[in-house]
PASEBA-1860 file (N, C-alpha, C; in nm, 3 decimals):
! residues 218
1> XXXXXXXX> 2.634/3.731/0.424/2.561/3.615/0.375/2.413/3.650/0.372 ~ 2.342/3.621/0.285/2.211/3.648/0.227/2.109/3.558/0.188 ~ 1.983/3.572/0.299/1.902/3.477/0.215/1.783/3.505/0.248 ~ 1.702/3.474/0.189/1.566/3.485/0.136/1.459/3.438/0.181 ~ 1.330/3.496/0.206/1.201/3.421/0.273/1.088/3.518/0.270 ~ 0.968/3.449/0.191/0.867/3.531/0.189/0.880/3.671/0.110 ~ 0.960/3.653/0.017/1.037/3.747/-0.053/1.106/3.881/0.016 ~ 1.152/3.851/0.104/1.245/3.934/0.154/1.369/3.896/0.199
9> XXXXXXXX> 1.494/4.000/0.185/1.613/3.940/0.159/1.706/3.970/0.349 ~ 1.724/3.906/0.378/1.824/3.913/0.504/1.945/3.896/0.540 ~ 2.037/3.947/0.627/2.211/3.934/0.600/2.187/3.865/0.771 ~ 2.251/3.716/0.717/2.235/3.635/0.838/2.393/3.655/0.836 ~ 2.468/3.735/0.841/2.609/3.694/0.895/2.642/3.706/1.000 ~ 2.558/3.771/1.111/2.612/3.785/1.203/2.570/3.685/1.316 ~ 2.496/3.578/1.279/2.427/3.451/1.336/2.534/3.358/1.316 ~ 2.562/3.248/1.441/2.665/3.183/1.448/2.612/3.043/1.384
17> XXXXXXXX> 2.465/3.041/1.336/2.465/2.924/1.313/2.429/2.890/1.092 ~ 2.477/3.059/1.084/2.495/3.050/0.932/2.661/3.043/0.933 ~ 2.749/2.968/1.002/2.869/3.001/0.973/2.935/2.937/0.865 ~ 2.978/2.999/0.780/3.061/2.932/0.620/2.943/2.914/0.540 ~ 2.798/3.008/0.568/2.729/2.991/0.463/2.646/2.862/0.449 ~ 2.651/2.775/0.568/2.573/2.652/0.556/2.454/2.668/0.707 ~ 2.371/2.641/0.689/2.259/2.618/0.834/2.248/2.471/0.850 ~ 2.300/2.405/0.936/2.246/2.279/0.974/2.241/2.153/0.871
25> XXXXXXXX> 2.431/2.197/0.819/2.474/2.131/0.708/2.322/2.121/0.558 ~ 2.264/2.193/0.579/2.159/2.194/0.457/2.129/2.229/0.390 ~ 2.117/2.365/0.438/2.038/2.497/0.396/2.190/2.640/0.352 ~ 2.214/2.621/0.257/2.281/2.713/0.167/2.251/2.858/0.171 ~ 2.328/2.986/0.189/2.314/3.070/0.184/2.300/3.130/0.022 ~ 2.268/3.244/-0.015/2.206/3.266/-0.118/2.099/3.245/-0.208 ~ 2.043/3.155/-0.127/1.869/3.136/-0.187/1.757/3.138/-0.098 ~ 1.681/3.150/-0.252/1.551/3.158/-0.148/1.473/3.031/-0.066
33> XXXXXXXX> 1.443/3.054/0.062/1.410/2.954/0.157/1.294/2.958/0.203 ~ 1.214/2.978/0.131/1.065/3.013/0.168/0.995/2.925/0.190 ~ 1.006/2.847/0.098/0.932/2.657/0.122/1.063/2.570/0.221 ~ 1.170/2.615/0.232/1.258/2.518/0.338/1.175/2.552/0.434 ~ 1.175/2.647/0.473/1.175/2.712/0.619/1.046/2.664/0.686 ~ 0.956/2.615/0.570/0.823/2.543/0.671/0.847/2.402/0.720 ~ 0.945/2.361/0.688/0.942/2.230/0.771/1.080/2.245/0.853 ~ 1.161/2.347/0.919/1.204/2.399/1.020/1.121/2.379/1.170
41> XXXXXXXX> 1.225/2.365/1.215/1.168/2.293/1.399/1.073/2.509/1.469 ~ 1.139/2.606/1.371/1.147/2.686/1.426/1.022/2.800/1.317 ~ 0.963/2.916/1.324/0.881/3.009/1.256/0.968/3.114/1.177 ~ 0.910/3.128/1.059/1.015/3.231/0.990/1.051/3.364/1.080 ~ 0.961/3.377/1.168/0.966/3.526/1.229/1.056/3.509/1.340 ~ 1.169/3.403/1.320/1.299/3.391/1.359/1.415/3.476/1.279 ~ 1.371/3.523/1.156/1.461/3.620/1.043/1.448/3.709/1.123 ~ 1.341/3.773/1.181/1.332/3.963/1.199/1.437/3.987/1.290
49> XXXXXXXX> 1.512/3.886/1.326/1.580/3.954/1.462/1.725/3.997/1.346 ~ 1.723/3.967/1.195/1.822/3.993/1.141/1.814/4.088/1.060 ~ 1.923/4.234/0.992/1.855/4.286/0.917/1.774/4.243/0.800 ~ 1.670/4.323/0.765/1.647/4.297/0.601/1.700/4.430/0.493 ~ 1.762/4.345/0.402/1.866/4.451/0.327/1.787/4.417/0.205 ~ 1.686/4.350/0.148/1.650/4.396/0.007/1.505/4.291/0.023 ~ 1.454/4.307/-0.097/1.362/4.239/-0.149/1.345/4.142/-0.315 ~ 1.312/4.050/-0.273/1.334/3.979/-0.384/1.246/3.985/-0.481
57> XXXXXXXX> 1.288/3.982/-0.613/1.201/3.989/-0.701/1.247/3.907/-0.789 ~ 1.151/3.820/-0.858/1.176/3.703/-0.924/1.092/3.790/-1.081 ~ 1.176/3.732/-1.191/1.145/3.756/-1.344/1.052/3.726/-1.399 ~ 0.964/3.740/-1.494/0.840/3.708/-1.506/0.874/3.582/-1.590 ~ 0.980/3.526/-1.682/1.014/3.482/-1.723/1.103/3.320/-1.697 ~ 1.085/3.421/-1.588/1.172/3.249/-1.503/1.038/3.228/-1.355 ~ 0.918/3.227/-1.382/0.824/3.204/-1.274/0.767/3.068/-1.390 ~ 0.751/2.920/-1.313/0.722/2.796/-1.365/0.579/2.848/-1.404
65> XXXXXXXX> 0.546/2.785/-1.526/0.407/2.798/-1.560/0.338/2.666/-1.540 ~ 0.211/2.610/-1.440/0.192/2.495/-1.419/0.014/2.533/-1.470 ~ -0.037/2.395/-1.468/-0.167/2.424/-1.495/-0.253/2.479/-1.358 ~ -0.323/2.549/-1.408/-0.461/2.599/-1.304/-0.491/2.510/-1.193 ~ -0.540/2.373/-1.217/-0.594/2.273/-1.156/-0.499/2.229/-1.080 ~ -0.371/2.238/-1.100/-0.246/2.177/-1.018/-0.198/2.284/-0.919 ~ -0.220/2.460/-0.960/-0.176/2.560/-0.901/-0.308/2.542/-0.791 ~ -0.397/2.490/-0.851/-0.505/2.531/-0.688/-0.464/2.439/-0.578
73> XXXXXXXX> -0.447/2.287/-0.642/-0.421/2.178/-0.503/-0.268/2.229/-0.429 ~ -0.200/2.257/-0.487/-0.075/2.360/-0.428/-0.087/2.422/-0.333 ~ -0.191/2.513/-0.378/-0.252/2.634/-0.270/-0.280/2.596/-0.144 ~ -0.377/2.466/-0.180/-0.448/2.434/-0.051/-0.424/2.347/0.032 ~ -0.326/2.210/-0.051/-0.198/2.160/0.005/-0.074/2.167/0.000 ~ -0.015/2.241/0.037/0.126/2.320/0.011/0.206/2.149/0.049 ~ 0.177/2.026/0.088/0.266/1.965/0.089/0.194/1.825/-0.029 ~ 0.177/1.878/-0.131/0.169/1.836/-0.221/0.323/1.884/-0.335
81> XXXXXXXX> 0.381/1.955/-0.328/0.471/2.036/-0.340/0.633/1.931/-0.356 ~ 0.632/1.917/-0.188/0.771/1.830/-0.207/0.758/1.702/-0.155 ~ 0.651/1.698/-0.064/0.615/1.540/0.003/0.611/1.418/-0.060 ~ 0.532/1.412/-0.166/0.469/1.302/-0.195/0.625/1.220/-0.244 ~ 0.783/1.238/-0.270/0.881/1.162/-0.331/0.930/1.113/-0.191 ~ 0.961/1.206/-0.160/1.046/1.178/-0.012/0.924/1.096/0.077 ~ 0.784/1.090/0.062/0.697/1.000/0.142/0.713/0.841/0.097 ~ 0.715/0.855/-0.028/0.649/0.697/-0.068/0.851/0.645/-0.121
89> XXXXXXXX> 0.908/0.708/-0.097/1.036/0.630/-0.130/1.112/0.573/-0.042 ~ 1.089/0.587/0.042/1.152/0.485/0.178/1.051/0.310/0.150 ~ 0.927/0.324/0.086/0.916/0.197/0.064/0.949/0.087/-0.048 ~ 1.014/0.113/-0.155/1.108/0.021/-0.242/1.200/0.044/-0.194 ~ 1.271/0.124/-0.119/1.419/0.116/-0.061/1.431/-0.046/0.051 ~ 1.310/0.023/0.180/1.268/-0.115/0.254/1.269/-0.203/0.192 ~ 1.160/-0.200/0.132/1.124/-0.364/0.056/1.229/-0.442/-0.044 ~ 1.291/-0.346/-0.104/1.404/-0.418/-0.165/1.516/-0.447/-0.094
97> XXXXXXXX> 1.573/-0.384/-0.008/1.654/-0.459/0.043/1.617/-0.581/0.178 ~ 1.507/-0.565/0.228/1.417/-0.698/0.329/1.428/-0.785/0.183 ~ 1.427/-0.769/0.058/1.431/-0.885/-0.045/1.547/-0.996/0.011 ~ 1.667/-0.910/-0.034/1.776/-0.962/-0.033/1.846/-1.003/0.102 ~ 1.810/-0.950/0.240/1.804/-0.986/0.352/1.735/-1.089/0.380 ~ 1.643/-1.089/0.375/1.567/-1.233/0.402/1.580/-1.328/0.308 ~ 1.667/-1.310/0.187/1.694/-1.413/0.097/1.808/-1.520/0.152 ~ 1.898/-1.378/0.188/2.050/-1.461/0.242/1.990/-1.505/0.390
105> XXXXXXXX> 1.904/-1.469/0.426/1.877/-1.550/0.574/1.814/-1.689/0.560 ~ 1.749/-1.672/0.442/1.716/-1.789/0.386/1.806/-1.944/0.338 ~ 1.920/-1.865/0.267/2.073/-1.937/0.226/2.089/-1.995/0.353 ~ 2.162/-1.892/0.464/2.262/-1.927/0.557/2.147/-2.051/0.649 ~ 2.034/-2.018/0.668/1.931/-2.107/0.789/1.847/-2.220/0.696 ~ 1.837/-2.185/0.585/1.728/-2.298/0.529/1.599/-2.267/0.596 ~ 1.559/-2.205/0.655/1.452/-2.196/0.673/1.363/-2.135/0.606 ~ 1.235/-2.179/0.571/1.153/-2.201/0.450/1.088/-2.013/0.460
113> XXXXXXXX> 1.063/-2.036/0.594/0.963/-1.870/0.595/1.043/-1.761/0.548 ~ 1.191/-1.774/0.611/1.244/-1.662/0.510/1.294/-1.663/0.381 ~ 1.268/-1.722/0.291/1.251/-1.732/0.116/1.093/-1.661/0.111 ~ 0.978/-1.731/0.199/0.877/-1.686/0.157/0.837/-1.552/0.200 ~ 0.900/-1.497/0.316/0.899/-1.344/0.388/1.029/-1.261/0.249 ~ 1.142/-1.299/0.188/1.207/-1.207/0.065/1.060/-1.213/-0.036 ~ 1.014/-1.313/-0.095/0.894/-1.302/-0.205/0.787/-1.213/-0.179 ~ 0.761/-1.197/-0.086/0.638/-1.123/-0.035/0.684/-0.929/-0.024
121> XXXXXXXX> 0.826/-0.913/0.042/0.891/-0.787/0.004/0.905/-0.751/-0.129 ~ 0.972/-0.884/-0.215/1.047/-0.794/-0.390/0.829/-0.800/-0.409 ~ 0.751/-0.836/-0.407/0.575/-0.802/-0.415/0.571/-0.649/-0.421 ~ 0.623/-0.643/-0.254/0.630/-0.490/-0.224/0.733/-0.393/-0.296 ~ 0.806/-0.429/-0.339/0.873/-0.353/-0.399/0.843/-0.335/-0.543 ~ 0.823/-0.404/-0.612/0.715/-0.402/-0.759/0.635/-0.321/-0.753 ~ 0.514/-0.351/-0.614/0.435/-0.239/-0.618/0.441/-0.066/-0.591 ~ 0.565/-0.089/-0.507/0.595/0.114/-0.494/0.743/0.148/-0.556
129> XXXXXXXX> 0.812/0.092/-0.664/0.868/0.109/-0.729/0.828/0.215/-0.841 ~ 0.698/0.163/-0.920/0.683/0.251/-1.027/0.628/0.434/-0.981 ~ 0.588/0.372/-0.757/0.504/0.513/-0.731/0.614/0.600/-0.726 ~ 0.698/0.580/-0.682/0.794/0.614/-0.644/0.866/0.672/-0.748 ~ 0.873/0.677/-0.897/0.949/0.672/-0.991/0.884/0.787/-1.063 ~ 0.726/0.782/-1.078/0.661/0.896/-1.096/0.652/1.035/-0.982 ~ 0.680/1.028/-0.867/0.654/1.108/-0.756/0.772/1.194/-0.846 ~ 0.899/1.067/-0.840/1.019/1.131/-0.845/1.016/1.250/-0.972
137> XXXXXXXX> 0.946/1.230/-1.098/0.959/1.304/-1.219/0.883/1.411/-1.152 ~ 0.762/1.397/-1.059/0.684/1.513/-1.051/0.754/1.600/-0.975 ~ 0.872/1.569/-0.903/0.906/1.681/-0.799/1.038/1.740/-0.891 ~ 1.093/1.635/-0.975/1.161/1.723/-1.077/1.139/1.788/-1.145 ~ 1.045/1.774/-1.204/0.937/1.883/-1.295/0.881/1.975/-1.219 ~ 0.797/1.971/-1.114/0.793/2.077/-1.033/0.898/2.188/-0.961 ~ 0.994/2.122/-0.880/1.039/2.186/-0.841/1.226/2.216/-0.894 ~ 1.248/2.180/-0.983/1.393/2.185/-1.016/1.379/2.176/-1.196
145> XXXXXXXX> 1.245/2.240/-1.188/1.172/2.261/-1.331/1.255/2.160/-1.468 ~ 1.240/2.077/-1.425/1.316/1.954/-1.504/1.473/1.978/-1.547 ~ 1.580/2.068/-1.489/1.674/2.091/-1.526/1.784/1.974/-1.518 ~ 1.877/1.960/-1.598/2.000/1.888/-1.590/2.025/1.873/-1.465 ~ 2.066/1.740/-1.373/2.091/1.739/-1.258/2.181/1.610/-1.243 ~ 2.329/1.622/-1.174/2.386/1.512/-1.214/2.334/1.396/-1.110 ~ 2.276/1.428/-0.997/2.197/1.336/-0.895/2.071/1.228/-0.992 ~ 1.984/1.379/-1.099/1.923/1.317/-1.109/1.915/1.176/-1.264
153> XXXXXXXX> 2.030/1.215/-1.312/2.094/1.157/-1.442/2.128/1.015/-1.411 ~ 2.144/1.064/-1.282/2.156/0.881/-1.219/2.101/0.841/-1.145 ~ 2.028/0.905/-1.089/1.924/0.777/-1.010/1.794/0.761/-1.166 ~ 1.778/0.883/-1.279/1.682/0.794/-1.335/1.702/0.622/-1.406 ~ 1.833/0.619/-1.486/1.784/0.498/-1.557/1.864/0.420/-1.448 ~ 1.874/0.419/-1.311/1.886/0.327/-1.242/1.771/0.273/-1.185 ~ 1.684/0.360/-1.152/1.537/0.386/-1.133/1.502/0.223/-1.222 ~ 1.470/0.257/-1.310/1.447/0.203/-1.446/1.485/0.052/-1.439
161> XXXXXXXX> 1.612/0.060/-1.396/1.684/-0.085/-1.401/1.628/-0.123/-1.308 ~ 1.614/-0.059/-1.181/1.570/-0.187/-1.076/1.421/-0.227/-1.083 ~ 1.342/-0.136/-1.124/1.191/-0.188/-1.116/1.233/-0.287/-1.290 ~ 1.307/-0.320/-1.340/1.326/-0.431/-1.429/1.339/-0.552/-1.389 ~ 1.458/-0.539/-1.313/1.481/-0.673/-1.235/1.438/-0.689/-1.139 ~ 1.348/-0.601/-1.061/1.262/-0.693/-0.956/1.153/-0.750/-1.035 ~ 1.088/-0.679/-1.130/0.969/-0.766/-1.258/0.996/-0.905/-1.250 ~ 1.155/-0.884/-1.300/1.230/-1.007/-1.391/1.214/-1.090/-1.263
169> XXXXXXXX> 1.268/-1.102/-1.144/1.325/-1.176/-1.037/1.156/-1.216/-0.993 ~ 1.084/-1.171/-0.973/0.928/-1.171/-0.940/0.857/-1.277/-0.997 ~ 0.895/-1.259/-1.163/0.792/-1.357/-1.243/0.874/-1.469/-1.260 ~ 1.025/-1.457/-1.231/1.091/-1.594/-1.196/1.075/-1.697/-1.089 ~ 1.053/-1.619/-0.949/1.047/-1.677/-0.835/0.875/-1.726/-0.847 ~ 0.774/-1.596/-0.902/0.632/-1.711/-0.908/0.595/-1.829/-0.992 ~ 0.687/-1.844/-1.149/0.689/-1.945/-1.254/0.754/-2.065/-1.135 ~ 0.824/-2.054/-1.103/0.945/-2.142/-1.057/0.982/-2.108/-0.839
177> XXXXXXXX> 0.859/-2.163/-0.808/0.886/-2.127/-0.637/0.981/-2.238/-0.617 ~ 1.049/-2.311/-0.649/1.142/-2.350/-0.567/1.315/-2.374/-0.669 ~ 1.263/-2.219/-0.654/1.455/-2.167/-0.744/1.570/-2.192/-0.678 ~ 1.522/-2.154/-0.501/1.623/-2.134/-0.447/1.656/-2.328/-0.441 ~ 1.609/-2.439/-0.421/1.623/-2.507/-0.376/1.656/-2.596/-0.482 ~ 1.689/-2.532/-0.611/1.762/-2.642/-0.684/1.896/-2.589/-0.693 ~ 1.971/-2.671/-0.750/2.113/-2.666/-0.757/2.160/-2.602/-0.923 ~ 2.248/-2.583/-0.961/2.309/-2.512/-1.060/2.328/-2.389/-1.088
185> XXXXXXXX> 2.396/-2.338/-1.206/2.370/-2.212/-1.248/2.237/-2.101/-1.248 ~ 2.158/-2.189/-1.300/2.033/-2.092/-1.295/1.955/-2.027/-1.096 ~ 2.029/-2.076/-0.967/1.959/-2.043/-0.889/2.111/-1.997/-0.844 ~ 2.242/-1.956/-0.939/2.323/-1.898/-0.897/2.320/-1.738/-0.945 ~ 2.264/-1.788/-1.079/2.211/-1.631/-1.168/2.072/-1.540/-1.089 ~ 1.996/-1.626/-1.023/1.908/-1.588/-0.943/1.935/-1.471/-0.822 ~ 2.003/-1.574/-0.770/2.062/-1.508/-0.654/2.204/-1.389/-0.680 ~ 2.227/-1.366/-0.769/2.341/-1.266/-0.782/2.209/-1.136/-0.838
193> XXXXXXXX> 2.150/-1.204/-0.901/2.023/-1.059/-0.916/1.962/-1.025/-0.799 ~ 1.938/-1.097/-0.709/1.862/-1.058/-0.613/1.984/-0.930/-0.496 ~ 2.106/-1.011/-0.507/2.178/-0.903/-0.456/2.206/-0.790/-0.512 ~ 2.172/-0.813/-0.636/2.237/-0.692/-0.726/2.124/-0.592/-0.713 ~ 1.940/-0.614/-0.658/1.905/-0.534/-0.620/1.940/-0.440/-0.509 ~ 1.990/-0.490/-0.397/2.041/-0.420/-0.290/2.145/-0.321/-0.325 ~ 2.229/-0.357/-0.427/2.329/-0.272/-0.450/2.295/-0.116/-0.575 ~ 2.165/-0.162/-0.616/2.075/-0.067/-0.702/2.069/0.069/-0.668
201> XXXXXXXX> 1.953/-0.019/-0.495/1.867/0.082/-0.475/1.970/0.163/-0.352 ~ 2.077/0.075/-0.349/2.176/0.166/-0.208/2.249/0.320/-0.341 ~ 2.257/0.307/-0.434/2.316/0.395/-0.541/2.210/0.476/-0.563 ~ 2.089/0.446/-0.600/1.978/0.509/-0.573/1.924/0.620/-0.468 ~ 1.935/0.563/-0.363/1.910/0.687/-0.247/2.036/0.707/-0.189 ~ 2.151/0.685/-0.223/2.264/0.786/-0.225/2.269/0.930/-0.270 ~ 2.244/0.909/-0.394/2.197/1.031/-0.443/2.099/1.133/-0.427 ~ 1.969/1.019/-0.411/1.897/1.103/-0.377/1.875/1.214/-0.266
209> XXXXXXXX> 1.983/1.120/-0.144/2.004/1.213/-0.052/2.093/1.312/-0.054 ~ 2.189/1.344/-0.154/2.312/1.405/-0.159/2.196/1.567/-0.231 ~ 2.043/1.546/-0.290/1.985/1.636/-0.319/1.894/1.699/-0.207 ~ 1.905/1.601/-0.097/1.829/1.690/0.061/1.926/1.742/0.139 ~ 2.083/1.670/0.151/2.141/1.725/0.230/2.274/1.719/0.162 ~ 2.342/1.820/0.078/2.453/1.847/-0.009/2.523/1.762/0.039 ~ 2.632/1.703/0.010/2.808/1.681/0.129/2.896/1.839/0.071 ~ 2.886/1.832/0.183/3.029/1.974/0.219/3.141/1.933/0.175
217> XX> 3.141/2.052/0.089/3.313/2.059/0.028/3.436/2.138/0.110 ~ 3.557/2.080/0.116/3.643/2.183/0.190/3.683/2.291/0.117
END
């Protein structure tokens, strides 16, 4: 088993904790791990204790061409790189589902603060929805050089859909603050959108996580 760092190639097979080719259910044998390996609990100069059997050399042809101005902040913040998606996306995940949590807490108790504590989250979620949506293109474009990805085929126009209907649900609940408290269809159509965000953004970072940490196949 073979893998890569700092462009040099190493045969981790005889390490018990590359066994079947996986490290710490994550990290895949056969590639290069040069940018994994910095956010490792541990220093690359944990490889030397393994042989090194080659050196890697990458094609001139398959090296990403990015602009100048973007290759320097790279340089000098290397966690400009993969951070900024995985930073700011835990907050429309939060905030949208505190929507729909504090909505139904709202249903089941009647109590007024939690209708007005869900309005103040789907706020929050409007607002780091769209950051979140751009981070996401930049780390696909950066780092998975915009290729076909079936993770990412679906979280985009789901992406899409939910910063729709939180818009939609947003400029409904501020036209009309007391939706929940009338009766009929229209605060039944309300409330099936508001759940239907929860069920969005749970499909949403399903995926997204299935691109940080594979699921193992037998």
């Amino acid at each position: 088993m073979y893998i890569a760092q700092g462009g040099k190639v190493f045969d981790v097979t005889a390490s018990k904790l590359w066994k079947g080719g996986l490290h710490m259910k994550r990290h895949h044998a056969g590639k290069d791990l040069t940018t994994d390996i910095q956010a490792a609990p541990h220093t690359p100069e944990v490889l030397d204790r393994y042989p090194q059997v080659g050196v890697l050399k990458k094609e001139a042809v398959s090296e990403r061409k990015i602009p100048a101005s973007l290759s320097w902040l790279l340089s000098h913040f290397p966690m400009l790189r993969r951070h900024p998606h995985p930073m700011v996306i835990h907050f429309p995940i939060v905030f949208t589902l505190s929507t729909t949590g504090f909505t139904l807490l709202y249903l089941l108790t009647g109590y007024r603060g939690f209708e007005a504590t869900a309005f103040h989250c789907l706020g929050g979620g409007v607002l780091f929805t769209p950051i979140a949506i751009l981070t996401g293109f930049y780390t696909w474009w950066l780092n998975y050089m915009a290729k076909p990805n079936r993770s990412v085929s679906i979280k985009k126009p789901l992406s899409f859909l939910l910063f729709a209907v939180q818009i939609t649900v947003f400029a409904w609940r501020f036209m009309v603050p007391d939706i929940l408290t009338s009766s009929g269809y229209v605060t039944i159509v309300y409330v099936l959108l508001i759940l239907s965000l929860a069920g969005i953004v749970t499909v949403i970072g399903w995926f997204g996580a299935t691109l940080t940490f594979p699921i193992e196949k037998d």
